[in-house]
N, C-alpha and C positions, 0 to 999 in steps of 0.2 A: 504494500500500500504506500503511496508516494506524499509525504508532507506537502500539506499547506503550504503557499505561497506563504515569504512572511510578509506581511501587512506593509502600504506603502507611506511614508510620509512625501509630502508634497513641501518643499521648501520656494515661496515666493518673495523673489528679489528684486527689490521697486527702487524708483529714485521720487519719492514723495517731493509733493510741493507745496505748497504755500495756499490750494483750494482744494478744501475736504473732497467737493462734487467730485472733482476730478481723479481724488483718491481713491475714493467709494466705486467710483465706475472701473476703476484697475483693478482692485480686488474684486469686482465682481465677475471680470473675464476669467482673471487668473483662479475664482476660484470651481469655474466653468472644465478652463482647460484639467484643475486639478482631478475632476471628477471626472472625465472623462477618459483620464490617464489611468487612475485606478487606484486614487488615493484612499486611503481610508482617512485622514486628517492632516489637515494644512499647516502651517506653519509660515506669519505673516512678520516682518519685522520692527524693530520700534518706532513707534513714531508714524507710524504706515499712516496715518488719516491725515494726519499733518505735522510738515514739518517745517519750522519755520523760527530762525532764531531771532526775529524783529518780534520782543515780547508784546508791543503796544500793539503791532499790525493783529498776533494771533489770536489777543486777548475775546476781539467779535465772536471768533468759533470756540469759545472755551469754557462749560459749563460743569455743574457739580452733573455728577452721573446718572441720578433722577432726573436733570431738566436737559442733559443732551439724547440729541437725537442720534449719536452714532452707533451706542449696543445695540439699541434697535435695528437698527440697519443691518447691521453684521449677522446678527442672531437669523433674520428674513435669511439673508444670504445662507447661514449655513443649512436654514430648515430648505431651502429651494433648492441647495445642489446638494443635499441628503450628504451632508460629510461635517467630522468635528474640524472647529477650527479653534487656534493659538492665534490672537488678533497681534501678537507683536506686542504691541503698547498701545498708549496713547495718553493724549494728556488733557486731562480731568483738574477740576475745580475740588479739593480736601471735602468733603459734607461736612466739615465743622470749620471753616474757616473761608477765610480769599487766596488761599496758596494753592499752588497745583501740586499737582501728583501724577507720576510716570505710572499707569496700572495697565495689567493685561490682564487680558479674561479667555479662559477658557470656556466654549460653547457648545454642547453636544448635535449630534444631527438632530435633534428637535426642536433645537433651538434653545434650548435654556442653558441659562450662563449654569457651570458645576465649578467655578473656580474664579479670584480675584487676585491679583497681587503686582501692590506697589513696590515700584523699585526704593530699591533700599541704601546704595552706596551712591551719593551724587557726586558727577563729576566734576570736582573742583581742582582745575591744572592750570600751569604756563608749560606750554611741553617745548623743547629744543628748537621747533618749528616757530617759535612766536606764538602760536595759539593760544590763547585764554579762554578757559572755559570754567564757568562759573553756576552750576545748576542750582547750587542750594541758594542763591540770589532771589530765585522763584519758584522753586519746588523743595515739598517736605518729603522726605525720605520717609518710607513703609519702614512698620517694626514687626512684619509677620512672616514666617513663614510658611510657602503653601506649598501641596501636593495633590494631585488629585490622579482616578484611575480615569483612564483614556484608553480607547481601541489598541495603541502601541506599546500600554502599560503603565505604570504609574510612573507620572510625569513630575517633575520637580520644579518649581517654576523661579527665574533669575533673567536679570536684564542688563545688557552690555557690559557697561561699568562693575559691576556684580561678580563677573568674570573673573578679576583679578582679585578675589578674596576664598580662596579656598577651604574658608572656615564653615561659609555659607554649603559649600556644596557637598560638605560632611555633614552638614546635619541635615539637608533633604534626602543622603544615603539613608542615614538613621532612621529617619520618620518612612522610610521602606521606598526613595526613589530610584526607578530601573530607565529611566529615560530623562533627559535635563533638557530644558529650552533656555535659546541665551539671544533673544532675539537682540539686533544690535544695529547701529548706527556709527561706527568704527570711523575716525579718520584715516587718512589718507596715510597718515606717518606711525600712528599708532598699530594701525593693521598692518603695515608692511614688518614692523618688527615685531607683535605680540599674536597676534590674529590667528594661526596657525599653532602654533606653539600654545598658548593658552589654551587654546578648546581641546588640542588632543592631550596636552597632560590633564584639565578636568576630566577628560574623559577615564584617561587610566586610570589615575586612581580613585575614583568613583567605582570602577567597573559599571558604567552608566554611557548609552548610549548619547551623542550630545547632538542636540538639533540648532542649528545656529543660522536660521534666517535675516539678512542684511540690507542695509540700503547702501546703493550703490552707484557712484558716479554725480555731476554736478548737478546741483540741485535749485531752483529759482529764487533760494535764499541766498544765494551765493555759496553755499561749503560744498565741500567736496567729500563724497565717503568712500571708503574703499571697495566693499562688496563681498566676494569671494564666499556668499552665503555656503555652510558647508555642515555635512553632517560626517561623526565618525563614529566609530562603533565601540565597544567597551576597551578591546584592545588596543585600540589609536589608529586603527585604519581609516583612512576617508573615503566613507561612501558613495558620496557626492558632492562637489564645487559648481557653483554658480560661475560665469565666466568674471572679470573683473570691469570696472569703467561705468558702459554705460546703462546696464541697468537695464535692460529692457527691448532695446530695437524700437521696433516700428510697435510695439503693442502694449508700452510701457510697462513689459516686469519681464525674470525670467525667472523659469521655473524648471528645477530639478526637483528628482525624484531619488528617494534610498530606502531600501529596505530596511526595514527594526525586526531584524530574526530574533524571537522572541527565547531562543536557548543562548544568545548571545552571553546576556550579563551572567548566568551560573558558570557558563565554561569560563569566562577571563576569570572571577571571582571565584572560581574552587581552582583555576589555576594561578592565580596569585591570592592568596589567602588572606587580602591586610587586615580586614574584621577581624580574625582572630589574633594577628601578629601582631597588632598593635597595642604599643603600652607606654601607657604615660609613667614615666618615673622621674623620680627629684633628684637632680644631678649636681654636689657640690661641686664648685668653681676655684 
């Protein structure tokens, strides 16, 4: 008798702009093409609705999450092309104040949200490049962390910045995660040296499958992201890379496809054992 196919994710790589309308209608090809292709759940990157670092211009589309209109959206989306989706991000008004929040929602084919979670680590740099980035200027940082089960297993959920803390992604092992999302927004100079190298070490020592959907190429806020949306498997292999640049072609996104072979994470994790290996001891100096 011959195994199941294993399940497919869809990773969609956009270069978001600065008009939700026009976001909204990208994800909704891409998540056409995804369902056609044979996805069993999507995977959207941060910021996908909008992206746009002129705070006064995006403040018009930015509401607490009961008064926007985009879960709703999405949620239609996912109940019309019968597939779960990972929206990436997006950025929402706090329910208890006037500060935003990086949150992504997890949605089943029925359309009901089964998962929330604000990003937690904001990115506050000057990087070598000259670039300043300043997120905690106008976004509060999540203090939660989430998990939820999903068609490709239970999923762990973190967002770009988030990556570089691998405290975070020991304790969504803990709490039983076998697949991580790291939807992202990378620059240009940050991706060419961390980008690769960060998601397949989360990935090993997780023994956790990492789905990493990105935007990608020049954007009508002026930044530039890198792309290279990419999934690897518990081992550190990469399943699939999104091409780099522009993000789309003529039909603004691109989308690759990986398998989440569902014996994955027992073999790397009963062939490197670090759950049990590991042990904290006090070590004098």
């Amino acid at each position: 008798m011959e195994a199941s196919p294993a399940p497919l994710a869809a990773l969609v790589q956009m270069t978001s702009g600065i008009d939700p309308a026009v976001n909204l209608a990208t994800i909704d090809h891409a998540l056409a093409d995804a369902t056609a292709r044979g996805a069993a759940m999507a995977f959207l990157p941060e910021m996908s609705l909008l992206l746009d670092r002129d705070r006064v211009r995006s403040a018009a589309h930015i509401a607490r999450e009961a008064d926007s209109p985009w879960p709703a959206a999405l949620q239609d989306m996912a109940r019309r092309h019968g597939l779960w989706l990972h929206t990436g991000s997006m950025p929402l008004l706090s329910d208890d104040g006037d500060r935003r929040v990086n949150r992504s929602h997890v949605i089943a084919a029925d359309g009901s949200i089964r998962a929330r979670y604000d990003k937690i680590h904001m990115f506050d740099v000057t990087l070598p490049s000259g670039e300043n980035w300043t997120e905690s200027a106008a976004y509060a940082g999540g203090g939660a962390i989430e998990v939820v089960d999903t068609p490709l297993g239970r999923l762990g959920l973190s967002i770009c910045y988030d990556l570089r803390f691998p405290e975070l992604y020991r304790a969504l092992v803990d709490r039983g995660a076998e697949l991580i999302a790291v939807p992202a927004a990378f620059t240009v100079s940050t991706g060419e040296a961390h980008w690769h190298l960060l998601l397949r070490a989360r990935a090993i020592e997780t023994g956790c499958h990492v789905v990493a959907a990105a935007q990608g190429g020049t954007h009508a806020d002026g930044r530039a992201t890198y792309g290279h949306s990419l999934a690897v498997d518990p081992w550190g292999t990469v399943l699939a890379e999104a091409a780099a640049g522009k993000g789309g072609g003529d039909r603004g996104y691109d989308l690759v496809l990986a398998p989440i072979a569902p014996d994955a994470v027992a073999g790397a994790r009963q062939a490197i054992p670090l759950a049990r290996s590991r042990a904290v001891r006090s070590i004098e100096i």
